[in-house]
C-alpha positions as CSV (number, residue, x, y, z in Angstrom):
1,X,71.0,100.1,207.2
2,X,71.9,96.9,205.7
3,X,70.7,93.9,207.7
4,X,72.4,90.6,206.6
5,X,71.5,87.0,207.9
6,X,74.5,85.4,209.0
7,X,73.2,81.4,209.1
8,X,73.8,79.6,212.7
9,X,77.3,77.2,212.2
10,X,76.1,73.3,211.8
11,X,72.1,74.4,211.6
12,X,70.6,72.7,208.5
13,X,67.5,74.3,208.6
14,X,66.0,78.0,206.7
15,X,64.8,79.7,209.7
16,X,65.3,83.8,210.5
17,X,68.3,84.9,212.4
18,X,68.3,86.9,215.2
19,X,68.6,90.3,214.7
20,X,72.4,90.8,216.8
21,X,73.8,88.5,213.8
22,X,72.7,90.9,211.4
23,X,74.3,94.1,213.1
24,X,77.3,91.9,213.8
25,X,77.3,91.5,209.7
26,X,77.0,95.2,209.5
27,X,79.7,96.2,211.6
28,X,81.8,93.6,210.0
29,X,81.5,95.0,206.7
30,X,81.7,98.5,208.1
31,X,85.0,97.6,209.2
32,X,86.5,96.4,205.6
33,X,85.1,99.4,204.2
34,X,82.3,98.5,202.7
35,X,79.5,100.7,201.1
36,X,76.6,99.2,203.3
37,X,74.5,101.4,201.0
38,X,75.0,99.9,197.8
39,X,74.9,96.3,199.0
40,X,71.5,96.6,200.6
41,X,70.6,97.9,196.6
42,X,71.8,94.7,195.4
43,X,70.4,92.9,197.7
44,X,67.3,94.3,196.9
45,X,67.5,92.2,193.7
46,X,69.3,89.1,194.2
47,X,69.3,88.0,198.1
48,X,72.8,87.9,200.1
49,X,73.1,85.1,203.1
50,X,76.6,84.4,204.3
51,X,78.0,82.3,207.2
52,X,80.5,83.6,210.1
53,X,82.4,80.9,208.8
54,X,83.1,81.9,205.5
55,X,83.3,85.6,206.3
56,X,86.0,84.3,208.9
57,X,88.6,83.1,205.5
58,X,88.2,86.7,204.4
59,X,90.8,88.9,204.3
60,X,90.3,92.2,202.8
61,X,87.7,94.3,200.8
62,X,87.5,92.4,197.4
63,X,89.6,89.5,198.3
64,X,89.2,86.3,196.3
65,X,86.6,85.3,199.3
66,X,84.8,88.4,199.8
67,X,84.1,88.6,195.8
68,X,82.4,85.5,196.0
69,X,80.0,86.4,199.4
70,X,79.6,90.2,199.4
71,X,77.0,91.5,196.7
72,X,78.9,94.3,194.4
73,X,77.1,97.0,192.4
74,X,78.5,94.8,189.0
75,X,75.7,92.6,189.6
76,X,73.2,95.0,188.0
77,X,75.0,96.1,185.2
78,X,74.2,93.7,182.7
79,X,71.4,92.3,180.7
80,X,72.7,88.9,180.4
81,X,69.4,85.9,180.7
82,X,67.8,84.8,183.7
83,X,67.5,80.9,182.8
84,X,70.8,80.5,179.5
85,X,70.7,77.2,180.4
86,X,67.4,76.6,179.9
87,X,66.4,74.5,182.6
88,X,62.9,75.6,182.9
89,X,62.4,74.3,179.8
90,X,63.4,71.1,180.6
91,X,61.7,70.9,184.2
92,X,59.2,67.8,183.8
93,X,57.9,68.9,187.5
94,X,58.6,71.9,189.6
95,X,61.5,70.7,190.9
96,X,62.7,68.0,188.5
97,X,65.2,68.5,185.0
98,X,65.2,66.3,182.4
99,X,67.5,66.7,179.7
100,X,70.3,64.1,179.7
101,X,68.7,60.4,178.3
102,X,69.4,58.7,181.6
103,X,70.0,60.6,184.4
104,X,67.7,63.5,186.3
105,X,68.6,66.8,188.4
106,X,66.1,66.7,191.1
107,X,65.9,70.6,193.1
108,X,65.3,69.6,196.7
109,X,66.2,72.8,198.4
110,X,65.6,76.3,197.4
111,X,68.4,77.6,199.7
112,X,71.7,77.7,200.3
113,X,74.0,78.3,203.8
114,X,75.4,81.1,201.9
115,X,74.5,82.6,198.3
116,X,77.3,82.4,196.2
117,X,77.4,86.0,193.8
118,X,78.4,84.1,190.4
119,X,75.2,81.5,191.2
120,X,73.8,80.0,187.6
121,X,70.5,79.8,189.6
122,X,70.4,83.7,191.0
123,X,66.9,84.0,189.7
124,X,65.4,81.7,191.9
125,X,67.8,80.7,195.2
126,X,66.7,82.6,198.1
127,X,63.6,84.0,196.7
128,X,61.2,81.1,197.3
129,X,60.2,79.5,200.2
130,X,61.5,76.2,200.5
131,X,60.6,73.4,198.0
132,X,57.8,71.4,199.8
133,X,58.4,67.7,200.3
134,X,55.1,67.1,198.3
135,X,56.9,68.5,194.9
136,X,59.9,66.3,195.3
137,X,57.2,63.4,196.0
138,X,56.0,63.9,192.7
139,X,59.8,64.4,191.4
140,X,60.2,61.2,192.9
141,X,57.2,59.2,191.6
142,X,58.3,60.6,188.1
143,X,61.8,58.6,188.6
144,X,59.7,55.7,189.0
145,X,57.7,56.1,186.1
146,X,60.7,56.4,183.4
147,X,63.0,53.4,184.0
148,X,65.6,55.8,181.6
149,X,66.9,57.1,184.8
150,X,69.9,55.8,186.2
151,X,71.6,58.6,187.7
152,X,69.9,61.3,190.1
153,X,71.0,64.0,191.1
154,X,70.1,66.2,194.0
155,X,70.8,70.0,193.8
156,X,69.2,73.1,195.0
157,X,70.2,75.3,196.3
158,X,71.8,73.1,199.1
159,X,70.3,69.5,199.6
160,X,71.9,69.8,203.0
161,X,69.6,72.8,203.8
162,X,67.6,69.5,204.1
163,X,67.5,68.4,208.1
164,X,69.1,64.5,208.3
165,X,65.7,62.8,208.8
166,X,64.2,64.8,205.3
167,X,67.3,63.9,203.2
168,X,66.9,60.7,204.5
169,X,63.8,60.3,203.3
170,X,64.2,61.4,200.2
171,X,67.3,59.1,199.3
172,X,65.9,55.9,200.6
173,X,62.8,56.1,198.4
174,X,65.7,56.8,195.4
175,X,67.2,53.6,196.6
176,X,64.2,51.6,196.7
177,X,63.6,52.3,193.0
178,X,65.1,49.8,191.2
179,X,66.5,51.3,188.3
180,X,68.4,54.2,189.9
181,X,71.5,53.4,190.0
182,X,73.3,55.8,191.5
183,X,72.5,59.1,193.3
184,X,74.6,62.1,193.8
185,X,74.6,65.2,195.9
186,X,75.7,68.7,195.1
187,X,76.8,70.7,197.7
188,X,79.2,73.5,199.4
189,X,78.7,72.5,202.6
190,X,81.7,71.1,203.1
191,X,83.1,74.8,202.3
192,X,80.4,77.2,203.9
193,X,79.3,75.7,206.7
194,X,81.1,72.9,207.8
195,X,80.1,72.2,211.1
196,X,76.9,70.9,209.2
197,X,78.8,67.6,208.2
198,X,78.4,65.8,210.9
199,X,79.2,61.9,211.9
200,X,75.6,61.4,212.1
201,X,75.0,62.9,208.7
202,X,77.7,60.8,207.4
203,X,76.8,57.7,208.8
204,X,73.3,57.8,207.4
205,X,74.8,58.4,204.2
206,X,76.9,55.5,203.8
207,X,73.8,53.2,203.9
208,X,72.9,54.5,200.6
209,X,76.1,53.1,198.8
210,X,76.7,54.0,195.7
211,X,76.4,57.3,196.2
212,X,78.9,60.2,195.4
213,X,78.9,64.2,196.3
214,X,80.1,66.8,194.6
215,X,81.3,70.0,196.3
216,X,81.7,73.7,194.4
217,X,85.6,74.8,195.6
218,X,86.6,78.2,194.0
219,X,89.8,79.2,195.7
220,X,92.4,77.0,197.7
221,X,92.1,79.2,201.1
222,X,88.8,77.9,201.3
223,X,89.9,74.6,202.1
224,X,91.1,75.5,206.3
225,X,91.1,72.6,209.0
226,X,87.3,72.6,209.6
227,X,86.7,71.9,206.0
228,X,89.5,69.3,205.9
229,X,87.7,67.9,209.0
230,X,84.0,67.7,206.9
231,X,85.8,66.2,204.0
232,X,87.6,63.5,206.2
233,X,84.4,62.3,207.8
234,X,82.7,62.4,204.3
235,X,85.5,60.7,202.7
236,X,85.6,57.8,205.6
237,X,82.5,57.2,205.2
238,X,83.5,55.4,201.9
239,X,81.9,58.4,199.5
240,X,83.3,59.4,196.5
241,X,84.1,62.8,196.5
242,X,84.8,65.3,193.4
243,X,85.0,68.5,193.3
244,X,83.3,71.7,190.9
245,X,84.8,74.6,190.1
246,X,83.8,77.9,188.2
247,X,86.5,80.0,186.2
248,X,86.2,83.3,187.8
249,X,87.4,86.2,186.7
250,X,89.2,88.5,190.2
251,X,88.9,84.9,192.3
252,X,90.8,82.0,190.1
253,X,91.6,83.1,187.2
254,X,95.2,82.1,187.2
255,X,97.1,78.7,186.6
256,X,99.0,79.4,190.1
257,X,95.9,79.6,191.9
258,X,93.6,76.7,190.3
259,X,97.1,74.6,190.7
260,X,97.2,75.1,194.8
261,X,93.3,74.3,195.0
262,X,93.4,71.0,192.9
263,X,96.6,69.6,194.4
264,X,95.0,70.8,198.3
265,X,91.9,69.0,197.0
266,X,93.5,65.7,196.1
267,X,95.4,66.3,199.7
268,X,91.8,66.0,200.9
269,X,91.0,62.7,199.0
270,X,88.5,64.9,196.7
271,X,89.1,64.4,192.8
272,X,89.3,67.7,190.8
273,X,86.2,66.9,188.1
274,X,85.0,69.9,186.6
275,X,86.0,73.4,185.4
276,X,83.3,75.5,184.3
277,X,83.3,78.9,182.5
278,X,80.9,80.4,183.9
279,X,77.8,80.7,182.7
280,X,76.3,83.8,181.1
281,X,73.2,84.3,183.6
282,X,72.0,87.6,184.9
283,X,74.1,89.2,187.7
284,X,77.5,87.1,186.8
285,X,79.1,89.1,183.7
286,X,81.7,90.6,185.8
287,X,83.0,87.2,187.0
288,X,83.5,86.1,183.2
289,X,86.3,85.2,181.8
290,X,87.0,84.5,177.7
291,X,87.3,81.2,176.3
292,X,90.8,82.2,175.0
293,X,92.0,82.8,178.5
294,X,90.8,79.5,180.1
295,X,92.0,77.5,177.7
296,X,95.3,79.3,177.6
297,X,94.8,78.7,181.8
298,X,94.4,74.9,181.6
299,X,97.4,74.8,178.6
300,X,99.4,75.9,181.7
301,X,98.0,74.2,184.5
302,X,98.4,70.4,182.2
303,X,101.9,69.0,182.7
304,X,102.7,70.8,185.3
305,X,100.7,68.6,188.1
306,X,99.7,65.3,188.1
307,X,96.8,64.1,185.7
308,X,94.6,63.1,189.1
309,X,94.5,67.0,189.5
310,X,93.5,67.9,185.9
311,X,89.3,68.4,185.7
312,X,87.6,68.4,182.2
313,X,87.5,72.1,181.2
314,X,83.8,72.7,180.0
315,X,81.0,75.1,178.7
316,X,77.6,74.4,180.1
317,X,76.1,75.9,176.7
318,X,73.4,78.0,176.8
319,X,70.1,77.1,175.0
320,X,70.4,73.6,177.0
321,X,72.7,71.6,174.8
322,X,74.4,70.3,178.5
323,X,78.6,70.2,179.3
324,X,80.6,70.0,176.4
325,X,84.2,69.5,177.2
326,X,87.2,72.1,175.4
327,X,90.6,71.2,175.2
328,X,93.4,73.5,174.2
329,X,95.0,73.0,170.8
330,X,97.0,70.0,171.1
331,X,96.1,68.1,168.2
332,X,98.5,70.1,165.5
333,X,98.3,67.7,162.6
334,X,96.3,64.5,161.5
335,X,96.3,62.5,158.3
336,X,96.0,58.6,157.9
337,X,100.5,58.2,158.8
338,X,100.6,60.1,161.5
339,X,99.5,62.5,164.5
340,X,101.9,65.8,165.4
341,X,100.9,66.7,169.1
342,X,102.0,70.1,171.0
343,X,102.7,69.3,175.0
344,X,102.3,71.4,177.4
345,X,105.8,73.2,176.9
346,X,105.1,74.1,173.3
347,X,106.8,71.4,171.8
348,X,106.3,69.1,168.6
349,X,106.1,65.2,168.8
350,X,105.0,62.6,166.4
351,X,102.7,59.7,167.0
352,X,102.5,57.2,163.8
353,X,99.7,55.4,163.1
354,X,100.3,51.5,162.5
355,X,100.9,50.2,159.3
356,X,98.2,47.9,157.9
């Protein structure tokens, strides 16, 4: 029937698991009802990998966890692009994007611990073998060619797919280029597998100062005491942390719930930073919500919390034309006297210019 890798807790590697996993897997999802049928039909189009610790935050069939793990026959209803974003367009090597003046996302894993079901990157995480170390090389030696780039950041898939001593690597020959200024990782670690962030990880990390990771949080039960645990050991380690989030529709899609996560995220010394819409790629339509609904979402979510909880609400626009931030209409009025503003309650108030 349906055979599902379940990745090993703390491995960082790609490697096949054993076949028991996968009938545990089965039998898990035989249990919660599932149609073991129609997942092994969407898996024969966009790969599924999840780890015993994520499946352990689920509650229930079609839970805000299980949506976002557990492939659903919505993923082949629609005819939405395969690249919106148009990242291959922009890729300068294999694994290497180009499109913002000084800064670089550089792929250095084609995998992740688990494959998340609203994934921008669906066509191409988990269907490659992994990205070998002689095309982030050239990635790399690109960086050094175009003293531009200030800002690099590694993506994937999961850069900590990558064992210590490769991601290592990788980041001290960033640091030894002068220009680079700052590298970041992007990762859900942290959430899917924490028992991969490890003092020794985090400890090699620090050496690399400044350096900042951002981790993809979707719903606030994600955050239990193993992740608080990664995040700690992370955060003591004197990096930055933020945090990514994608509107999605059946998961988040409600000021209550996107409320709990930020404020359990600042709890956790991460710094909400971005709330996406989610993009329009193949697979994904299911999970998308209008633009009139988050905005009407973050209208209720401002005021209500403090402003360290409050991410910039933006579009990744399709075409390539990068994040562009939305706001909800506050701004009611402008001329040269004066500004009217609407709060968060629905309420007037007037700012006056100064008089010159």
């Amino acid at each position: 029937m349906c055979a599902i890798s379940v990745p090993e807790e703390g491995s960082a590697g790609d490697s096949e698991q054993p076949p028991p996993k996968r009938s545990f897997m089965d039998a898990f999802l035989a249990s919660k009802g599932a149609d073991l049928r129609e997942i092994e039909e969407v898996r024969g189009v966009y790969p599924m990998r999840v780890t015993k610790h994520f499946l352990s935050l689920i509650r229930e069939k079609d839970d805000p966890v299980w949506k976002q793990c557990i492939p659903s026959m919505e993923e082949l209803w629609d005819l939405n692009r395969e690249d919106p974003l148009m990242e291959e367009r922009d890729s300068k090597t294999s694994c290497l994007v180009h499109r913002y003046p000084d800064r670089v996302l550089l792929l250095v894993s084609s995998k992740c611990a688990m494959y998340c079901r609203f994934c921008t990157r669906k066509r191409k995480i988990g269907r490659i073998e992994e990205i070998p170390m002689s095309e982030i090389e050239k990635s790399i030696e690109y960086i050094r060619e175009h003293k531009e780039v200030r800002d690099v950041l590694l993506s994937g898939g999961d850069p900590f797919m990558r064992t210590d001593e490769e991601l290592e690597h990788i980041i001290s020959e960033l640091r030894a280029i002068e220009h680079v200024e700052i590298i970041r990782i992007g990762t859900r670690m942290p959430v899917s597998n924490p028992a991969r962030i490890t003092p020794k990880l985090a400890a090699m990390l620090k050496r690399y100062h400044p350096l900042f990771i951002n981790i993809h949080f979707e719903h606030p039960r994600e955050i239990d005491e193993e992740c608080s645990r990664a995040l700690a050991t992370l955060a003591d380690a004197g990096i930055p942390l933020g945090s990514q989030t994608v509107l999605l529709r059946g998961v988040n899609d409600s000021a209550e719930t996107l409320t709990a996560l930020f404020q359990k995220l600042l709890k956790n010394r991460v710094r909400p930073y971005y709330l996406y819409l989610c993009d329009p790629s193949q697979g994904v339509e299911h999970f998308r919500t209008t633009v009139q609904e988050a905005l009407e979402i973050f209208r209720q979510i401002q005021g209500r919390t403090t402003g360290l909880c409050i991410p910039h609400l933006v579009i990744d626009t399709p075409g390539g034309g990068g994040k562009v931030p939305i706001l909800p209409d506050y701004m009611q009025e402008l001329d040269d006297e004066k500004i009217v503003l609407k709060n968060y309650e629905g309420k007037l108030f007037v700012y006056k210019n100064p008089r010159r």
